[in-house]
C-alpha atoms as an extended CHARMM CRD file, in Angstrom:
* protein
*
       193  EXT
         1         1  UNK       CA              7.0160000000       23.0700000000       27.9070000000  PROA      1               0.0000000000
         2         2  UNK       CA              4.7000000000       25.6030000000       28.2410000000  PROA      2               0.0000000000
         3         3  UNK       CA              5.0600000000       28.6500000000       25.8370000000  PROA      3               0.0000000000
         4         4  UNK       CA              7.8270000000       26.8490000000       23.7650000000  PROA      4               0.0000000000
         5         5  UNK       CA              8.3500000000       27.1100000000       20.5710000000  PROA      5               0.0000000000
         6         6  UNK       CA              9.1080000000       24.7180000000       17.4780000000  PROA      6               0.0000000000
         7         7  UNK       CA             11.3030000000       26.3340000000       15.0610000000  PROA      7               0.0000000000
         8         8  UNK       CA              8.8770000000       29.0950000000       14.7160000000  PROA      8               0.0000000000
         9         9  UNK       CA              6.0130000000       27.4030000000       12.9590000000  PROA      9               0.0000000000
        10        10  UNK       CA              2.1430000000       28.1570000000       13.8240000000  PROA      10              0.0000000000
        11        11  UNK       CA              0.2670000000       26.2140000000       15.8440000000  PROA      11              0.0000000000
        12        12  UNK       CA             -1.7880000000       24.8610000000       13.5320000000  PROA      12              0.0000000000
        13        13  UNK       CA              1.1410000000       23.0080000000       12.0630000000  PROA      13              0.0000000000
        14        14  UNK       CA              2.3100000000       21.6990000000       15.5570000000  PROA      14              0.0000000000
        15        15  UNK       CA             -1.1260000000       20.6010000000       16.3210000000  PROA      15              0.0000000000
        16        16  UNK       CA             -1.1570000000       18.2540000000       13.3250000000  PROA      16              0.0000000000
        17        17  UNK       CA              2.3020000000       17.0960000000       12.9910000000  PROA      17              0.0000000000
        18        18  UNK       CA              3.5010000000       16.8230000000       16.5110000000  PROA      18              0.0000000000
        19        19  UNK       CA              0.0570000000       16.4430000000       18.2010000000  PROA      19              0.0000000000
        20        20  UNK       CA             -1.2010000000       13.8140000000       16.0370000000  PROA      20              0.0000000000
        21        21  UNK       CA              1.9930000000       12.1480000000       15.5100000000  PROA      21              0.0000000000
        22        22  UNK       CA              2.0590000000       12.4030000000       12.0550000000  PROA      22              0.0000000000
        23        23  UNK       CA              5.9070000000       13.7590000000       12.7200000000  PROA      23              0.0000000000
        24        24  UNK       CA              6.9280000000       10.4110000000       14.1030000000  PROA      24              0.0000000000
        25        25  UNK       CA              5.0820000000        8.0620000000       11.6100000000  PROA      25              0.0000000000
        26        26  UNK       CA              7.2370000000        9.7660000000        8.5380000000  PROA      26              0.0000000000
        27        27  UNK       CA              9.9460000000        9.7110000000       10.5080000000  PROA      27              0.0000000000
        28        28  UNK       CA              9.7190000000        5.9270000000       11.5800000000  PROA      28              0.0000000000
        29        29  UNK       CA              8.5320000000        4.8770000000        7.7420000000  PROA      29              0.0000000000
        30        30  UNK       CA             11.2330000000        7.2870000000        6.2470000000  PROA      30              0.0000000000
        31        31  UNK       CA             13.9610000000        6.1410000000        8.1190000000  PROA      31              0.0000000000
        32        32  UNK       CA             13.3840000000        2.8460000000        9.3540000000  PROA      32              0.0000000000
        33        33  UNK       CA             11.4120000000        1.0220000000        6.2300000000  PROA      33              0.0000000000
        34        34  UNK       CA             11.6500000000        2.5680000000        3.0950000000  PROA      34              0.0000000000
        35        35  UNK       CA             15.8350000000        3.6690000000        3.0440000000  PROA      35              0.0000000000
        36        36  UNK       CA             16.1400000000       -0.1040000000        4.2290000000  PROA      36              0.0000000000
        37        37  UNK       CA             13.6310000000       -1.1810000000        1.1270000000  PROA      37              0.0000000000
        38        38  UNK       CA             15.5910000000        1.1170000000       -1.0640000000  PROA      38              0.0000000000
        39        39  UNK       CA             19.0650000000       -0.0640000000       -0.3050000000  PROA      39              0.0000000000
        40        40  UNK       CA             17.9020000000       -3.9660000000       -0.8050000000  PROA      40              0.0000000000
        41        41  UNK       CA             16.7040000000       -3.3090000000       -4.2180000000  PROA      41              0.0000000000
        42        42  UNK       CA             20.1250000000       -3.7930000000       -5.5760000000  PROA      42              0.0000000000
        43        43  UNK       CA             20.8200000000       -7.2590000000       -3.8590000000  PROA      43              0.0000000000
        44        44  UNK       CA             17.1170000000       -8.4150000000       -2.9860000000  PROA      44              0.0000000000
        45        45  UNK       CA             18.3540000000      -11.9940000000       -3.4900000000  PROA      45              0.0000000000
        46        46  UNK       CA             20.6770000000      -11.7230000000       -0.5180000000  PROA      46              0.0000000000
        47        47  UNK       CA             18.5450000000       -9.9870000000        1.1720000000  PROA      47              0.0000000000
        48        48  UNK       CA             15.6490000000      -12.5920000000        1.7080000000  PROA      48              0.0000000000
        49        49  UNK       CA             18.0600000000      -15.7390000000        1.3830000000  PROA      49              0.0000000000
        50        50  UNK       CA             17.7350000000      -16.5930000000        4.8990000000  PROA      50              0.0000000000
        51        51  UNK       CA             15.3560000000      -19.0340000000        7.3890000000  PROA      51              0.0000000000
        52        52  UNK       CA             13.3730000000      -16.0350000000        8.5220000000  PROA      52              0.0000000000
        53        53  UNK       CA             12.5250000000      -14.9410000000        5.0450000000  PROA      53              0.0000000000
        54        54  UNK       CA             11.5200000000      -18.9920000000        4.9250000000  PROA      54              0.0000000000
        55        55  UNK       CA              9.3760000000      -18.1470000000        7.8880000000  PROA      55              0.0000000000
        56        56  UNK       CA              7.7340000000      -15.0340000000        6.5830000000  PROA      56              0.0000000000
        57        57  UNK       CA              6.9160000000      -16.5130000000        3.2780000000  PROA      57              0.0000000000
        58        58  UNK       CA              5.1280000000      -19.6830000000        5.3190000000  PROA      58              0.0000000000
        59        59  UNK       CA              2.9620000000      -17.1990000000        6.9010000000  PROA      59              0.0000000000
        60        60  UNK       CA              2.2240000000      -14.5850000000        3.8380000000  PROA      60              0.0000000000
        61        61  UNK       CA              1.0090000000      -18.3800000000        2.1890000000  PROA      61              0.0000000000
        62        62  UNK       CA             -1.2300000000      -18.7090000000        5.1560000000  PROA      62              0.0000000000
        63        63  UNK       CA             -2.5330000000      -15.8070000000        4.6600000000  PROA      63              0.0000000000
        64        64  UNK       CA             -3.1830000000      -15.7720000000        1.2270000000  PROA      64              0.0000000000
        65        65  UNK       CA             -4.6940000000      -19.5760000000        1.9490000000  PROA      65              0.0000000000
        66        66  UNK       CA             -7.4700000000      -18.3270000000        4.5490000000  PROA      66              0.0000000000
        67        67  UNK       CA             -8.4470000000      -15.2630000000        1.4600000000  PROA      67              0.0000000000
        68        68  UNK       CA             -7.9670000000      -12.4520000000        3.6680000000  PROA      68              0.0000000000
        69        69  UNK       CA             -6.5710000000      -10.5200000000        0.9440000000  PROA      69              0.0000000000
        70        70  UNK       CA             -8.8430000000      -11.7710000000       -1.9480000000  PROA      70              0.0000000000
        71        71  UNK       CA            -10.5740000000       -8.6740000000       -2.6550000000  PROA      71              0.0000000000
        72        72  UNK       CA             -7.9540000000       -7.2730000000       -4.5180000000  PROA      72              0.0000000000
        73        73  UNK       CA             -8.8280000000      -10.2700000000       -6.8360000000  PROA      73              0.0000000000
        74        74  UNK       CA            -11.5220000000       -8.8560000000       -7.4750000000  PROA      74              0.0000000000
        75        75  UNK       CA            -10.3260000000       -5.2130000000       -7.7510000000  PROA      75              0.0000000000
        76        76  UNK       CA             -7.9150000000       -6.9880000000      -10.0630000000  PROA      76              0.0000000000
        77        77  UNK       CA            -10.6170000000       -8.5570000000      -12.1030000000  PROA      77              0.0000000000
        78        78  UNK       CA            -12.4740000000       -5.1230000000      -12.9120000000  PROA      78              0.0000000000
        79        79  UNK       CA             -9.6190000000       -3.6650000000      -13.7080000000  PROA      79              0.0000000000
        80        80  UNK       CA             -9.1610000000       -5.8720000000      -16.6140000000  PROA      80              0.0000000000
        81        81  UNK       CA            -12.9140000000       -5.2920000000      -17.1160000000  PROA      81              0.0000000000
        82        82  UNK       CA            -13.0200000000       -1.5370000000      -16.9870000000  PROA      82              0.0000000000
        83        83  UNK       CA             -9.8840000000       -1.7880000000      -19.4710000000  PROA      83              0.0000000000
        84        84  UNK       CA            -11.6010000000       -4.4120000000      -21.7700000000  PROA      84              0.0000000000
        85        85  UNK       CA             -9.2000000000       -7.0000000000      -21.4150000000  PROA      85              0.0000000000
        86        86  UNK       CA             -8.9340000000      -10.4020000000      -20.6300000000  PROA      86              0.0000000000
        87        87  UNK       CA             -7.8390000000      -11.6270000000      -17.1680000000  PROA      87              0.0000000000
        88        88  UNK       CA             -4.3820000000      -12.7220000000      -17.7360000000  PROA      88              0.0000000000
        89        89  UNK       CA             -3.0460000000      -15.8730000000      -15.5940000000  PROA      89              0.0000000000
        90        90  UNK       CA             -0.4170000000      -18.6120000000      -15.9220000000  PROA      90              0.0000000000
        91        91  UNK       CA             -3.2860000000      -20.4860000000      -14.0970000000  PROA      91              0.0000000000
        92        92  UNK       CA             -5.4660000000      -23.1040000000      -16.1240000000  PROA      92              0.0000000000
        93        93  UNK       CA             -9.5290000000      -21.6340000000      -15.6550000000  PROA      93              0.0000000000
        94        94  UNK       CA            -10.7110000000      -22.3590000000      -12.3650000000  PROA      94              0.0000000000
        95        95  UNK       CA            -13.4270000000      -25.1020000000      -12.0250000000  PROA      95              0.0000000000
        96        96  UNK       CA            -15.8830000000      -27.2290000000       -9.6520000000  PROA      96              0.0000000000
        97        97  UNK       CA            -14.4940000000      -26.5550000000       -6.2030000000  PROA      97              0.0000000000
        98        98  UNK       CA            -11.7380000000      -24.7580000000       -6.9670000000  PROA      98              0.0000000000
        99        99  UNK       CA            -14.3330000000      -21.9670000000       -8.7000000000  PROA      99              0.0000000000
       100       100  UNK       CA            -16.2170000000      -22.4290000000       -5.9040000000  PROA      100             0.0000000000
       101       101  UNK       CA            -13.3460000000      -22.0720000000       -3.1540000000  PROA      101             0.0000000000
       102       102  UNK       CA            -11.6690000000      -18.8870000000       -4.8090000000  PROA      102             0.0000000000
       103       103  UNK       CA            -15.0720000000      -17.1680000000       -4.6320000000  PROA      103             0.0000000000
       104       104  UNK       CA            -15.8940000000      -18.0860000000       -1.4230000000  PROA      104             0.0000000000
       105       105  UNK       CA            -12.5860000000      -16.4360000000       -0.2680000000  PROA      105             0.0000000000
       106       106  UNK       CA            -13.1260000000      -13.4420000000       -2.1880000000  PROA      106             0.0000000000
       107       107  UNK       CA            -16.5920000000      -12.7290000000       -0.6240000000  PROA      107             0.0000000000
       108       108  UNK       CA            -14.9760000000      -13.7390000000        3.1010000000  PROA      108             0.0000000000
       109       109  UNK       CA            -12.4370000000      -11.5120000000        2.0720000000  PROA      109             0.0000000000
       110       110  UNK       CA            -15.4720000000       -9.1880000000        1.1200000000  PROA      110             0.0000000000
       111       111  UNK       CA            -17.0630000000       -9.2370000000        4.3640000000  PROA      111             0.0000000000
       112       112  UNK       CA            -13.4350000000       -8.8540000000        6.3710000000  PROA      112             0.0000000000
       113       113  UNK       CA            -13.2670000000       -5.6140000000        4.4250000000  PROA      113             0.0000000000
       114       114  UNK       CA            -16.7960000000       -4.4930000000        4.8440000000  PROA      114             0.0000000000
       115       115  UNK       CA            -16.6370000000       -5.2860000000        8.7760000000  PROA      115             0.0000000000
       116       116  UNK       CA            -13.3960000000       -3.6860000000        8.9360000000  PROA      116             0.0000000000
       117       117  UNK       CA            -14.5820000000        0.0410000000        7.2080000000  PROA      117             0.0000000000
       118       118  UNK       CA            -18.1890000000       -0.3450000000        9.2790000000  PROA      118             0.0000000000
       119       119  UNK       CA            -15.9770000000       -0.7950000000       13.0340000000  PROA      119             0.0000000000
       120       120  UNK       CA            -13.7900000000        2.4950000000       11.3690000000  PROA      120             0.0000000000
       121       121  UNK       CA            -16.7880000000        4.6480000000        9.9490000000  PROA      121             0.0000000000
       122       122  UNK       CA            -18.6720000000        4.0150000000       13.4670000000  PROA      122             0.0000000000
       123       123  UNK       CA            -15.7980000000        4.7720000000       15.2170000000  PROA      123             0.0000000000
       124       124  UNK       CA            -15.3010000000        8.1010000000       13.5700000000  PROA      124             0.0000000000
       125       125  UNK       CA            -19.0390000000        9.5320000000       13.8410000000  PROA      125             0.0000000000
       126       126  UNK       CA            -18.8680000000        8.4780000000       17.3940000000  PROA      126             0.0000000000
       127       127  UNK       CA            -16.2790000000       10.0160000000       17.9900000000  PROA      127             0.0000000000
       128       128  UNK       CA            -13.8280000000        7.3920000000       19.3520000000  PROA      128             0.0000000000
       129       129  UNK       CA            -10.3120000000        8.4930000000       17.3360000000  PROA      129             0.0000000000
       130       130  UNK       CA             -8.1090000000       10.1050000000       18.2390000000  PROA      130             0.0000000000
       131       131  UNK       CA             -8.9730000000       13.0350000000       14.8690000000  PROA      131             0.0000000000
       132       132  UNK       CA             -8.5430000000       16.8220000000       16.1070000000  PROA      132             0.0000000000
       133       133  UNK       CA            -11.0610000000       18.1350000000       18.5510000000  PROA      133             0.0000000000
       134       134  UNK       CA            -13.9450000000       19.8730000000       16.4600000000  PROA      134             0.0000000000
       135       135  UNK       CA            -13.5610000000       18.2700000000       13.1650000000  PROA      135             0.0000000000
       136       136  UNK       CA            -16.3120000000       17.2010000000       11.8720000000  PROA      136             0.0000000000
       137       137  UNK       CA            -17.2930000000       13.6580000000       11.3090000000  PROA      137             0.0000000000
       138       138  UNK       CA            -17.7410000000       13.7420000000        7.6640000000  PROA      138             0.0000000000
       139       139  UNK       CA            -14.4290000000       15.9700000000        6.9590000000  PROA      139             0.0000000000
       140       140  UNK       CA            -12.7420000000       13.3570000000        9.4290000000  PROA      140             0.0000000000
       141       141  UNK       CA            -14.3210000000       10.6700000000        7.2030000000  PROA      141             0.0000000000
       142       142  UNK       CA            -13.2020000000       12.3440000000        4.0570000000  PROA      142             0.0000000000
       143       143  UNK       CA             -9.7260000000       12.5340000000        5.0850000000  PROA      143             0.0000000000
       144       144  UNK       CA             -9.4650000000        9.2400000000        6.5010000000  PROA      144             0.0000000000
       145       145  UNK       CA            -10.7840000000        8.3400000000        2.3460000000  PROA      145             0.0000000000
       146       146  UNK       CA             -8.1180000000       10.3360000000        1.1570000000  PROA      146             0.0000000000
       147       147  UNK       CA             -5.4740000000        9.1320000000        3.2140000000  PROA      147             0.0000000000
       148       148  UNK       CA             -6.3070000000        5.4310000000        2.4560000000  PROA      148             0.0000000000
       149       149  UNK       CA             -5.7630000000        6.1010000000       -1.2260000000  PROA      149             0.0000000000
       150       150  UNK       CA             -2.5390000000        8.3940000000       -0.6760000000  PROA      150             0.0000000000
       151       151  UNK       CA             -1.3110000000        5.4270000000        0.8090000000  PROA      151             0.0000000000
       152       152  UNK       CA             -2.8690000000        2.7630000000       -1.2070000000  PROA      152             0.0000000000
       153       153  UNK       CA             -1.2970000000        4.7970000000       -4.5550000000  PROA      153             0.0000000000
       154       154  UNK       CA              2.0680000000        5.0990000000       -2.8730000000  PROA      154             0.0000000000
       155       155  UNK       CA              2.5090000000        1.2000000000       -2.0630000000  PROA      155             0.0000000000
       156       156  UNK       CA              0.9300000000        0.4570000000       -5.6670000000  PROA      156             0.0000000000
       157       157  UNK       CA              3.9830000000        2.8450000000       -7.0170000000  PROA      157             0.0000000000
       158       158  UNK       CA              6.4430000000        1.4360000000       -5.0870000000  PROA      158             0.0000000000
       159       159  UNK       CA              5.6690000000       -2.1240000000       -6.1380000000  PROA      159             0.0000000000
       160       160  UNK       CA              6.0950000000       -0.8630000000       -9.4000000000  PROA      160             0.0000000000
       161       161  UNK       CA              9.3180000000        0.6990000000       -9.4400000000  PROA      161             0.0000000000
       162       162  UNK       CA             11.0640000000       -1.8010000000       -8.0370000000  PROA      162             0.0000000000
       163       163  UNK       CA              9.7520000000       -4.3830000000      -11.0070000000  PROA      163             0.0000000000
       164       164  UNK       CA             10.4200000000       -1.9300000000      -13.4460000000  PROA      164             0.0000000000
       165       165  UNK       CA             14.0910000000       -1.2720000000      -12.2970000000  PROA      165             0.0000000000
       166       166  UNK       CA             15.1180000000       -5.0910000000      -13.3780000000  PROA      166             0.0000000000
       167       167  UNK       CA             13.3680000000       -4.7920000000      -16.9080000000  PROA      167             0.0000000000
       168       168  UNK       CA             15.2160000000       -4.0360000000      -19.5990000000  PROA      168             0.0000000000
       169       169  UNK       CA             14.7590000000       -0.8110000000      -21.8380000000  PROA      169             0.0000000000
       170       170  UNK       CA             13.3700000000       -3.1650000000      -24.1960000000  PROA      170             0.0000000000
       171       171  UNK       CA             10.4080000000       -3.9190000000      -22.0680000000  PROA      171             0.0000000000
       172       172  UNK       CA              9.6460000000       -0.8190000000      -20.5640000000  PROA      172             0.0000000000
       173       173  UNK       CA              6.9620000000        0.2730000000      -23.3840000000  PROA      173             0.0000000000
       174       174  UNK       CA              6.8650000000        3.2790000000      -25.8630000000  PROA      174             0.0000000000
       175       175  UNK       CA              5.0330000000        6.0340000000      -23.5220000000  PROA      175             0.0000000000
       176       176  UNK       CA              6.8230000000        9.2300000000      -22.7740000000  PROA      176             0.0000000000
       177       177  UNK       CA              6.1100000000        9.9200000000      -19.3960000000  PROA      177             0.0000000000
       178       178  UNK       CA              6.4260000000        5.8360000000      -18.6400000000  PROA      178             0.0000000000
       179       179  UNK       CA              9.9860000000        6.2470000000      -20.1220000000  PROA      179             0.0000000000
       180       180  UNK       CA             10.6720000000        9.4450000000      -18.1900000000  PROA      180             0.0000000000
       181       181  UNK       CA              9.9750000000        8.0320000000      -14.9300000000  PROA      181             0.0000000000
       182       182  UNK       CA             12.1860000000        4.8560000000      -15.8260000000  PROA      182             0.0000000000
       183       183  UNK       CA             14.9310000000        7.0090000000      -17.3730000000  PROA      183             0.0000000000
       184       184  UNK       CA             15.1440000000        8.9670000000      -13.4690000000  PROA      184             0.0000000000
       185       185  UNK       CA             14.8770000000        5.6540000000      -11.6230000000  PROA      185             0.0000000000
       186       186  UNK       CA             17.3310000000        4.0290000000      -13.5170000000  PROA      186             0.0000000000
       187       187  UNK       CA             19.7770000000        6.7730000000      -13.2260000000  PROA      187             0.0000000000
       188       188  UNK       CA             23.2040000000        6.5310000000      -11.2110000000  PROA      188             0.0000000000
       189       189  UNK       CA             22.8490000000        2.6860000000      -11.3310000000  PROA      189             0.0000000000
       190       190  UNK       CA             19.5920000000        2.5170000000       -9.9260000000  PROA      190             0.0000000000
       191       191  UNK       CA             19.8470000000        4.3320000000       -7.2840000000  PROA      191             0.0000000000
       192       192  UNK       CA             17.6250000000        6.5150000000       -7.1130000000  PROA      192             0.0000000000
       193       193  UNK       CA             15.0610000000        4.3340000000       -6.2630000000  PROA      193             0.0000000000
């Protein structure tokens, strides 16, 4: 409507949260995926104990068979390397074509990923997304850099709370802010995951 307002905020906050559609992404992810994530936590065995779980697990070994997803292998790897520690597997070495097939799934996996961020970076210096009018390429880039590893740091968290909320106190190390943030996720039976 023309002239309307939205509870009284300035444009520049409409434009990017109801223009975009930022407003409806948190909205969808808030309330449709993640309160349905957190309330399986507690009973995640019921949860995926039925023939469509059987069906997504078929496909997410599909996937991981055609190496799609291989680079974080190798993200994985210099971690390990940056830390100075060895790789740690329940996997015998890999050897002779099985050396040979994991690596040529992690470069595939390599060039999916480099293909993937070329297409994107092209798109955004041409101009081709759907960013705010008059932003310029290289902030648009920026953000989009940002974003990836707001998002990228938010799935790595959540991965981790929810194995850290089965381990016991025991297990959950000897580093204050480590315990903190167990010690508040833990609380009220573990429900404030």
């Amino acid at each position: 409507l023309p002239g309307a307002e939205v509870f009284g905020l300035p444009q520049w906050v409409i434009n990017i949260f109801l223009g975009s559609g930022i407003a409806m992404v948190l909205q969808n992810v808030v309330v449709g995926q993640l309160t349905s994530q957190v309330n399986a936590s507690h009973c995640m065995l019921d949860y995926i104990n039925n023939h469509f779980m059987t069906f997504t697990n078929w496909v997410a070994a599909l996937i991981e068979v055609t190496g799609v997803m291989h680079t974080s292998y190798l993200i994985r790897m210099m971690a390990f390397w940056a830390a100075g520690k060895p790789v740690e597997s329940n996997e015998p070495p890999k050897t002779g074509f099985t050396l040979v097939f994991f690596w040529g799934r992690v470069l595939f996996s390599l060039f999916v990923l480099g293909y993937a961020l070329a297409v994107t970076i092209a798109a955004i210096f041409q101009g081709k997304t759907t960013m705010w009018e008059g932003l310029h390429p290289w902030v648009g880039l920026l953000l989009f850099l940002v974003l990836m590893c707001c998002v990228g740091l938010l799935e790595g968290m959540q991965i981790a709370f929810f194995a850290v909320a089965k381990l016991p106190k025991s297990e959950r190390g000897d580093s204050s802010l480590a315990l903190k943030t167990c010690h508040c996720l833990s609380k009220n039976g573990g429900k404030n995951l």
